[in-house]
N, C-alpha and C positions, 0 to 999 in steps of 0.2 A: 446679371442675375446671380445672386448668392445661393448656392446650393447647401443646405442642414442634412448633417447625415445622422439619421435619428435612429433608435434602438427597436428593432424588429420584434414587438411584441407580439405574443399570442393570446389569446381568450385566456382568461383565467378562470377557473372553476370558483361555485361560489363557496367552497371551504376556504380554499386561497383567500378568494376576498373578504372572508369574514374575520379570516386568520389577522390578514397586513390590517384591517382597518383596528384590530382590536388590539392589536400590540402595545402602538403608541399609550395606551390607557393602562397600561400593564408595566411590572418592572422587572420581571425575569418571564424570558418567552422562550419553550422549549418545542419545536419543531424535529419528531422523530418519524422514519420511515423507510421506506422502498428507496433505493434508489433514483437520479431520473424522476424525485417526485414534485420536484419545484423550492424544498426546503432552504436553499441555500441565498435562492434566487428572490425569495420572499423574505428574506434579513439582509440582503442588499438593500430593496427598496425600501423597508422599514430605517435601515441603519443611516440611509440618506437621507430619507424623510428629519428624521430624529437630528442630524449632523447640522441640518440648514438652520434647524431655528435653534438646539440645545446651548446653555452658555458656558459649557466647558469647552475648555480646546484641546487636550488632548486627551487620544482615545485607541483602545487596544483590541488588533485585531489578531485572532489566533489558530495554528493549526496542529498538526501533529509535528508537523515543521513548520517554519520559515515559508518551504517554497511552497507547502500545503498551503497556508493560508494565503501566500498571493494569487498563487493560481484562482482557488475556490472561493477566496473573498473580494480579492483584488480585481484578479482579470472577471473569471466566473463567466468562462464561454460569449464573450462579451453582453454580458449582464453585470458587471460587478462595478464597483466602487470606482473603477477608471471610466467605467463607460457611463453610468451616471452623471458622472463629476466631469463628463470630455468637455473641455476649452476652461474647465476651470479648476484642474489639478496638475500636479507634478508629483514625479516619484524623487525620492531625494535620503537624505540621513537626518535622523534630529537622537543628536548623543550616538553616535555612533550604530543605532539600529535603524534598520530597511523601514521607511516611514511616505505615504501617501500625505500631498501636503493641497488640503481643498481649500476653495477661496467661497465661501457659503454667505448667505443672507448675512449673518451675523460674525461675519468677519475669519479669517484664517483658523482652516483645524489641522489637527496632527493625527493621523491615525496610523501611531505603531505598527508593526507585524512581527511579529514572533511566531517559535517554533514551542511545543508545552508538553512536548512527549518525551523530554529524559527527566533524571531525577534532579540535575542543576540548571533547569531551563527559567527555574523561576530567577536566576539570576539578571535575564536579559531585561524582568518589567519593573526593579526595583528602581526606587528613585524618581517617580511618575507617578501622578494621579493620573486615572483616568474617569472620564464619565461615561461613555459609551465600551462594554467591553463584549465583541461579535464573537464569538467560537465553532468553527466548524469541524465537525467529527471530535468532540470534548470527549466520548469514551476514548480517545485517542491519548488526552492529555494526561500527565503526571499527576496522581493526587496521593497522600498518603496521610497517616493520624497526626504529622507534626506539620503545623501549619507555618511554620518558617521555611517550608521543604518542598512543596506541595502548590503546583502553580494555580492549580484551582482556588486554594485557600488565599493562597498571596495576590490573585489577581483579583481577587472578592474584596480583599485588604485593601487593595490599591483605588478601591471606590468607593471609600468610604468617605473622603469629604468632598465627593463628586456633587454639583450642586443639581444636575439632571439625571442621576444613573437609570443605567437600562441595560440589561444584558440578554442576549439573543445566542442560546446554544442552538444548532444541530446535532444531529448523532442519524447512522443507522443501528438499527436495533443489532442488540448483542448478547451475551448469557444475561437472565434476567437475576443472577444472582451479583450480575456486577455492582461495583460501589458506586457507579453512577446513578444508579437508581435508586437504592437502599437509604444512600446520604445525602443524595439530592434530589433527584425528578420526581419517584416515585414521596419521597417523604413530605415534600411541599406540597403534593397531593392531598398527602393524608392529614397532615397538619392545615390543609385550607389554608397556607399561607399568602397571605394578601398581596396583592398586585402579578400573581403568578398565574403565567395562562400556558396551557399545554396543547398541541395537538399531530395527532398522527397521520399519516399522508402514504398512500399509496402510488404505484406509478401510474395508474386511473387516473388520477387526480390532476396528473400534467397534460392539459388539454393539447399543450404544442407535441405532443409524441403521434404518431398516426401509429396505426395497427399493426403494419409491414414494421417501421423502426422498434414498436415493442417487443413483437416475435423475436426482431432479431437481438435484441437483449439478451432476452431470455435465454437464446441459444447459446448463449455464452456462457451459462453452470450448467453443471450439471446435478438434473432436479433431485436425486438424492442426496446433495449435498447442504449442507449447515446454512452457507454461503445462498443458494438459491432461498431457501425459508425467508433470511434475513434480509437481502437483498431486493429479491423479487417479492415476494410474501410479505415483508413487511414484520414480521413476525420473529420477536424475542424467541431465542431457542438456547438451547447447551450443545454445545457441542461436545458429541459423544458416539464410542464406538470405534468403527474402523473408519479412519480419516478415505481411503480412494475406493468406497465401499465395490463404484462401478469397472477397478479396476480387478478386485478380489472376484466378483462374481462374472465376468468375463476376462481372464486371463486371456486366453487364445486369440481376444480380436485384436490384442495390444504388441502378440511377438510377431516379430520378423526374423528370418534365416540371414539373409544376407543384406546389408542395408543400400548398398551400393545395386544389388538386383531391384530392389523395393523402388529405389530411386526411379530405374530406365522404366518400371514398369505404371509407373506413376506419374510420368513426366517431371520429375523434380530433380535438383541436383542439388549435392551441399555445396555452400556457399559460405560457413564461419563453421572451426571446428573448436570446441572449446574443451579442456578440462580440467574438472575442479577435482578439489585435494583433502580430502579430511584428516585432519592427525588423530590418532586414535590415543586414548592415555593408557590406564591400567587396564581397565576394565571394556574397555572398548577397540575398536578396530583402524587399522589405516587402511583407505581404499581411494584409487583414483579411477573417475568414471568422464568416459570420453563423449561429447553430445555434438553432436552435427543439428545445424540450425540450415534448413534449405530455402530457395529463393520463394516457397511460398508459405514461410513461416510454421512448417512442420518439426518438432523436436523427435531426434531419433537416438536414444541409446547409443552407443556403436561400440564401447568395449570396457570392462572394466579388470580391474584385480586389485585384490583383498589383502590383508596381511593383518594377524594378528600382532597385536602391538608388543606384548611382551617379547616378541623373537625377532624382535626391530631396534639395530642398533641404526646410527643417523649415516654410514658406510653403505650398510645393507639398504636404506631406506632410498638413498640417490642411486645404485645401482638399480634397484627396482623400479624406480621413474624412468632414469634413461631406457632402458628395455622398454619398458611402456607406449613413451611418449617416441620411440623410434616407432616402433611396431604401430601405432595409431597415424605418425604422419606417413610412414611409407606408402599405406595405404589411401589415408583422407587429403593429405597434405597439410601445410603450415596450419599450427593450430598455437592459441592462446591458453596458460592456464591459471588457475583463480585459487586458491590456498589458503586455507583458513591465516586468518592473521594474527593469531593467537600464538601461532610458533612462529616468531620471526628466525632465529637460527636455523631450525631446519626449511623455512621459506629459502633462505638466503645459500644454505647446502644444495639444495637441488636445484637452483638457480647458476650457482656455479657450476652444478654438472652439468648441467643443460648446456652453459654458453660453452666448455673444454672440451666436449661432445659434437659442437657445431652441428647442434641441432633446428630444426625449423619450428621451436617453440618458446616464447617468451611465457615468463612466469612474472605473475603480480599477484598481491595480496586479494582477497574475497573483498565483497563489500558487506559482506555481514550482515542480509536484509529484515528483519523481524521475518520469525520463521511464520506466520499467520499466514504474509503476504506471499510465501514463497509457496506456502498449502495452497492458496488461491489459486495463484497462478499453471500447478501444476493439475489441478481439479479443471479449471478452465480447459488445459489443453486434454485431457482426456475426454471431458466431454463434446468437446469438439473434433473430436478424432484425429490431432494432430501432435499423437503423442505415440512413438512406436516404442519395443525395445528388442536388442538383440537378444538371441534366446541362451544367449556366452555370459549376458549380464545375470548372472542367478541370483546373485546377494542384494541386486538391485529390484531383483523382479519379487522376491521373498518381501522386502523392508515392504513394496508398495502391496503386497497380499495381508498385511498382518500393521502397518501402522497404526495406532490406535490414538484418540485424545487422551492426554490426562483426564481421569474423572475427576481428580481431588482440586483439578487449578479452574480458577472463574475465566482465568486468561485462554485462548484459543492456542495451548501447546500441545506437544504431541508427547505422549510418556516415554520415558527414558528411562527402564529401570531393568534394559537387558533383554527384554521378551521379544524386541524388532531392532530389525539394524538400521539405527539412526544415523550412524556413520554415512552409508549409501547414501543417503537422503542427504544428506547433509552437501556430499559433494557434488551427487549429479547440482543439486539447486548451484551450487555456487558457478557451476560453468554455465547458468539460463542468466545468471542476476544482470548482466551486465547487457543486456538484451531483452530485460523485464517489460520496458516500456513496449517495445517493438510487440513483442509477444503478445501484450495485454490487449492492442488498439490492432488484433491483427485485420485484415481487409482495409486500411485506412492507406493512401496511396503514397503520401511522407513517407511511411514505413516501411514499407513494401521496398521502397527501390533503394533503401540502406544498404538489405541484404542482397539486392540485386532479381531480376527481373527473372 
């Protein structure tokens, strides 16, 4: 007996299925929403439907990276382009880029994957037609007014003597002043432009979520944040105001005295000690902030100190680390630390002092994550109550009472103009980054025994 292992469908709502049936009859399909809302999962089955009979062969699939679009278009919680296409795909290279190679009705396709979120990424899709072009989270991708530069414009170019084109964004909603709306979603709107079909989607809408798995979503913002409106809500907003609004108006429930008592009396213990490094320039500050990451994925402050930049020669600066990074391991033990990479010479000076000091801490470069995702992730942990700070960290505890958005940027930054210390911020996130994933998927049991049990 031959056993089919088939793909675990759930009920589809009938927007869903109003959505995929009417796509095909459509040439640009905008699927925006909640997260969790089915968006993504509904331009796989479209993009494969489309792949089997279309007479183009090759076709670009996109994310804000590379690994974004395999994950989310490729894999897609196995919903995605490999799991449609199982027994009759490979992954492979065609010209040197990451390429899914299907074997369809109508003979062999190419479907690209690219990365569309720096400003020379359109480099990766030149030299290609394509006829099907799938994009998932396109507020993600690089667009700008010169269309040789701009992967959204270059990847529009690139379909243009496509003989079936068809293009399938997703997006969750984001400032509604953004230029993805202005120049595209919303203007195609307003222009009635032909073969264009729009719709929005809630996390209601995904019939395969039960009650219990949506709660527990939810629980993961916190509900005055930007993030929960757009994410959960559905709902275009500006981000605006004090970025940890819930950390400002409860100060008290976020300090701890002693973090090692907090630990015994909490059953936890740390398990990775990390600290990150900001270099301060003129006008700015140099601080190192020490964070203890414990076995059940709680982030805890544990020490920092400050230094104004001006009275920082690169002597004074490694003297200052070594003291630091002694005084944090004597207590925590062996700890990693993370440094903006932007000063490779003073990376490389306190690295020297660290190893002539034979000290129990290695130093390596930051990974410099867009600072949105790092807002996220530290809004996550407060709302979820797994985010303490020592009450010695002031300049840490000041930056998250008074962070504020830029009002003037469409982008989700944070303002820098002196009035909060960005600095602080800057470092603590660089000692979470390398632990992001962990942190974001926390309760998920892969993760859990990383950091140990």
């Amino acid at each position: 007996m031959i056993l089919t292992q088939t793909i675990p469908w759930a009920d589809f709502s009938d927007k869903h299925k109003r959505y995929i049936n009417a796509a095909l009859e459509n040439k640009i399909c905008v699927a925006e929403g909640a997260i969790r809302s089915g968006k993504t999962i509904d331009h796989c089955i479209i993009a494969a439907a489309h792949l089997e009979l279309c007479r183009d062969r090759i076709h670009l699939a996109s994310g804000s990276t590379i690994g974004n679009a395999k994950l989310n278009i490729g894999v897609c919680n196995g919903f995605g382009l490999e799991a449609l296409f199982r027994g009759r795909c490979k992954w492979g290279k065609y010209r040197d880029n990451e390429a899914l190679f299907l074997y369809t009705q109508t003979g062999e396709k190419v479907v690209v994957f690219a990365g569309g979120g720096k400003a020379d990424s359109y480099k990766r899709i030149l030299g290609n037609s394509y006829g099907l072009w799938i994009a998932t989270e396109i507020n993600e991708h690089y667009d700008s007014d010169d269309s040789r530069e701009s992967f959204i414009k270059v990847a529009f170019g690139r379909q243009v003597a496509a003989l079936d084109p068809l293009v399938l964004w997703d997006l969750n909603p984001c400032n509604p002043k953004h230029r993805i709306y202005e120049d595209y979603i919303d203007k195609y709107q307003r222009d009635k432009q032909p073969g264009y079909l729009y719709e929005h989607f809630t996390i209601d809408d995904n019939l395969s979520i039960t009650d219990e798995r949506r709660e527990e979503i939810k629980s993961r913002y916190d509900p005055n944040s930007v993030w929960y409106k757009r994410d959960i809500l559905g709902k275009r907003c500006i981000a605006e105001g004090l970025i940890y609004q819930t950390f400002a108006d409860n100060t008290s429930d976020f300090l701890i005295d002693d973090p090692l008592s907090w630990c015994r009396e909490n059953n936890q213990r740390i398990t990775r000690v990390m600290i990150g490094v900001d270099f301060g320039g003129t006008k700015s500050a140099t601080t190192f902030v020490a964070v203890g990451i414990t076995n059940k994925l709680t982030v805890l402050a544990l020490d920092q100190d400050w230094m104004d930049s001006n009275d920082l020669d690169p002597d004074k600066l490694n003297r200052r680390f070594v003291e630091f990074a002694r005084r944090v391991t004597a207590i925590y033990g062996e700890a990693q630390t993370r440094a903006d990479n932007e000063e490779s010479v003073l990376i490389r000076g306190i690295r020297n002092a660290v190893q002539r000091e034979n000290l129990r801490c290695s130093v390596h470069n930051a990974k410099k994550m867009e600072i949105k995702n790092r807002i996220k992730l530290t809004q996550l942990l407060m709302a979820q109550k797994r985010l303490y700070v020592a009450r010695k960290c002031e300049h840490l505890i000041d930056a998250f009472q008074t962070a504020v958005y830029d009002p003037k940027s469409y982008e989700d930054v944070r303002l820098d103009d002196g009035t909060s210390d960005i600095d602080s911020l800057d470092a603590f996130e660089y000692g979470l980054e390398p632990w992001y994933q962990q942190l974001l998927k926390y309760g998920e049991k892969p993760y859990q025994s990383i950091l140990g049990r």
